[in-house]
C-alpha positions, 0 to 999 in steps of 0.5 A: 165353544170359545175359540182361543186366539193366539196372539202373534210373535210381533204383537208381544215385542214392545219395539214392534207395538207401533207397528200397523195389523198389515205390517204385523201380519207380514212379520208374522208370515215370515217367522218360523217357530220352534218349541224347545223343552224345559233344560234344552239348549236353544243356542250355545255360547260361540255359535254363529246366528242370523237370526232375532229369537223372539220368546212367544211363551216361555221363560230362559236364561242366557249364561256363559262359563266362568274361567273356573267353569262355573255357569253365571247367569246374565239374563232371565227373558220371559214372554215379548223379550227377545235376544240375538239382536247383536247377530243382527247388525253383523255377518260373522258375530258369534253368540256371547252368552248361551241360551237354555230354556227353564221351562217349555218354550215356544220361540219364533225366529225372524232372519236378519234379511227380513228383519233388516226390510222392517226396520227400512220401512219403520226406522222408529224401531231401530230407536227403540232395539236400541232402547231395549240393547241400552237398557240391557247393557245397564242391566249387565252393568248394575250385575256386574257391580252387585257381583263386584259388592261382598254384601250378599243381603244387596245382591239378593234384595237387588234380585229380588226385586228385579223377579218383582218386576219381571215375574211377580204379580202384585195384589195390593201391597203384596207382591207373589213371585213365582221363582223362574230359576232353582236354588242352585241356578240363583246361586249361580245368577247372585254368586252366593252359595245355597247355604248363604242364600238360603240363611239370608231369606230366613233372616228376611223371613224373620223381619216380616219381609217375605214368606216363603211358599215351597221351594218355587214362590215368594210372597213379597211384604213389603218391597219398599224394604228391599228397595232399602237394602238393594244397591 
């Protein structure tokens, strides 16, 4: 019988890639890992954490409450993301954004203190948490503007394209995105109701532009129109 290897926490975040199998081997000694079910909260907004959260399997979303009480979704993290990285430059930083997962999730935990020893001994990996914090910000920012547009076809062709990258697999000329999140959570991530959303993936159904499979996939057609249509 084949034995099935797991890989290691460190192995699956890029900023670790450069690391050595030692090295490795000493993160993976330290780490404590944590199962959380599907809709658990892993961290609450305001929450003080001196910790990194390091996504082993699994996918989640990270949201806060709107003035009005509404949930709006930031970010959906999947396998190798991690988050927490700005508890680990400050003592007394409290959580901006609340965790849940969407799915079952097995999460490794790696302390500031042990993670402050790493990045001594490998400054290159404060360049490239930097990278990742950078190109996150962006990712908040180009939300932040989709949100600011009235057009709902660009706020859904931009969504649709960042599940492209981050939860599709391509074959061919055709991209099939299995859907992290339910209706109503898209709802909340696009500010669209269901209704608008719902009418606008038809209309993108009519054009040959996707198919949809159930509620959970979409068959992506042809993706260079999205990028058309995206922001």
């Amino acid at each position: 019988m084949q034995q099935h290897i797991i890989t290691p926490c460190p192995k699956r975040v890029p900023i670790f890639h450069s690391l050595s199998e030692l090295e490795i081997k000493k993160i993976t000694d330290v780490v404590h890992h944590r199962l959380f079910k599907k809709g658990e909260m892993i961290i609450e907004e305001g929450e003080i954490s001196t910790s990194l959260f390091i996504i082993h399997s699994g996918k989640v979303k990270l949201s806060k409450l709107t003035v009005q009480g509404k949930e709006q979704i930031v970010h959906l993290l999947t396998d190798g993301d991690f988050f927490g990285e700005s508890n680990l430059f400050h003592d007394d930083i409290v959580m901006n954004l609340s965790c849940h997962a969407l799915e079952d999730t097995k999460i490794c935990l790696l302390k500031k203190t042990d993670f402050d020893q790493i990045m001594a001994n490998n400054p290159d990996i404060s360049f490239k948490l930097l990278k990742t914090i950078t190109k996150r910000l962006s990712h908040t920012e180009d939300l932040a503007r989709t949100l600011a547009t009235k057009d709902p076809e660009v706020r859904i062709a931009d969504m649709l394209l960042e599940f492209c990258e981050k939860f599709g697999s391509e074959n061919q000329n055709t991209v099939l995105i299995k859907l992290p999140i339910t209706r109503e959570e898209i709802s909340s991530y696009v500010g669209l109701t269901r209704e608008t959303i719902s009418r606008k993936l038809a209309k993108l159904v009519d054009k040959g532009i996707l198919t949809l499979i159930g509620n959970k996939q979409i068959l992506i057609h042809d993706k260079g129109k999205l990028q058309t249509m995206g922001g």
